[in-house]
N, C-alpha and C positions, 0 to 999 in steps of 0.2 A: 577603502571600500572593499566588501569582500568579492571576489570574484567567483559567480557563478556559472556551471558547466552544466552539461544535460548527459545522462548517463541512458543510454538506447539499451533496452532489454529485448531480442527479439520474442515473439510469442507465435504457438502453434496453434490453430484456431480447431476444435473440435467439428464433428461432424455435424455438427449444428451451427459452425461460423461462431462459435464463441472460445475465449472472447473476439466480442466484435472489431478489435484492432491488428495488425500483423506489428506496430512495434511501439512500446510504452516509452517516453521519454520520463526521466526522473531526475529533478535539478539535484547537482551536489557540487560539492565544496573542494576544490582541487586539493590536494594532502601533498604532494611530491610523486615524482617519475610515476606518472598512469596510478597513483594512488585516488580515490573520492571519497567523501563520506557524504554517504544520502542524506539528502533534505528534506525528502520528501514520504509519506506510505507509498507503496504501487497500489493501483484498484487492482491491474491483474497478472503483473511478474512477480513470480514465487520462488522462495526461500529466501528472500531479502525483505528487508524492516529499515525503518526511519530509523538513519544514524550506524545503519551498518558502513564496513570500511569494503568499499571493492577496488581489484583492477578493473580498469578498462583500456582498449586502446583508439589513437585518434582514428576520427571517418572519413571522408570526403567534405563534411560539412564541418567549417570553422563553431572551436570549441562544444562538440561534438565528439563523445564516444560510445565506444560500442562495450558492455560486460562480456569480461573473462571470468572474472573469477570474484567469490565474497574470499574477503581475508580474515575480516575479523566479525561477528556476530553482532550489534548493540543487546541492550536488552529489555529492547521492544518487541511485542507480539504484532503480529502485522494480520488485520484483515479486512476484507472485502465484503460490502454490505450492496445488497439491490434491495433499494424501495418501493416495495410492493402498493404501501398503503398512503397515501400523502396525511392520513392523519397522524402517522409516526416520525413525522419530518421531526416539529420540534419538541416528540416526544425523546426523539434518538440521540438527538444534537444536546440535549440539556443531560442523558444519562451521562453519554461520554463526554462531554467537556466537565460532570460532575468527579471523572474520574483522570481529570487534567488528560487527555487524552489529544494526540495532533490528528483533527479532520480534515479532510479537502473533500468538495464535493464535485461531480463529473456528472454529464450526461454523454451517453455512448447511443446513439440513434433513439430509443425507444425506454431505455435502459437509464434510469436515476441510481445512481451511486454515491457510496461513500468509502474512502480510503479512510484505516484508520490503525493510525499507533496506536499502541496500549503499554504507558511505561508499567514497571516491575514492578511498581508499587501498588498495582490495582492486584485484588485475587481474580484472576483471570477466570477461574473458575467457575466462579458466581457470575460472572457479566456474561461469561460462555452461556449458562443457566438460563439467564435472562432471554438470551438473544436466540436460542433452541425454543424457548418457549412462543414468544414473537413468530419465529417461522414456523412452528407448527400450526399457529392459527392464520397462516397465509399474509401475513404483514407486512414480513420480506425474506430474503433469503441472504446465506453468506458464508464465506468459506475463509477457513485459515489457512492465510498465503505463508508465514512464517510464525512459528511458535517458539520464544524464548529459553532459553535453558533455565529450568527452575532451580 
């Protein structure tokens, strides 16, 4: 059975309290000595992606660390979507599962979200297109927490 760990990102909350958590846990997959490889998108720790390889070290809480450091990049695009419009739920869910993409969905108090890998194989650019377009007409908003090396 594969053993799962939780990898603790801290996070600094903006002058507006966002994001609204002080620390994102993200499951991954122990690799050897404080080695993990992420399991999971972040909604809001940055410059890491599903499948990146990081250090961490142990916390106080059993199988439990904390990030040091990315070591190795995957080559996932990682971003962070907030649902403006409930009629785009499973307009947004049918885009990106159309481009085989890993979703997880969150509610953060008031805040609907979505974490979302984007493998290499999508042109990012045109879904970027897409998704600029969307928040311009106020549908949702969303920011690129890790962009791939093309």
């Amino acid at each position: 059975m594969k053993r799962i760990a939780k990898v603790a990102f801290q996070l600094e909350p903006d002058v507006d309290g966002y994001p609204p958590i002080a620390v994102e846990l993200l499951n991954a997959t122990p690799i050897k000595d404080g080695l993990f490889r992420l399991d999971n998108a972040p909604f809001f720790a940055s410059d890491v992606a599903y499948g990146d390889l990081v250090r961490a070290r142990p916390t106080d809480i059993e199988n439990q660390y904390l990030f040091d450091e990315l070591v190795e990049g995957s080559d996932f695009t990682s971003i962070s979507i907030i649902l403006l419009d409930s009629t785009m739920d499973s307009f947004l869910m049918d885009l990106l599962r159309g481009h085989q993409c890993v979703i997880e969905y969150g509610e953060f108090g008031r805040l609907r979200m979505l974490a979302v890998a984007i493998p290499a194989t999508v042109n990012y650019s045109d879904l970027r297109r897409q998704l600029t377009e969307l928040e311009g007409q106020g549908k949702l908003s969303f920011a690129e927490l890790a962009i791939a090396d093309a």
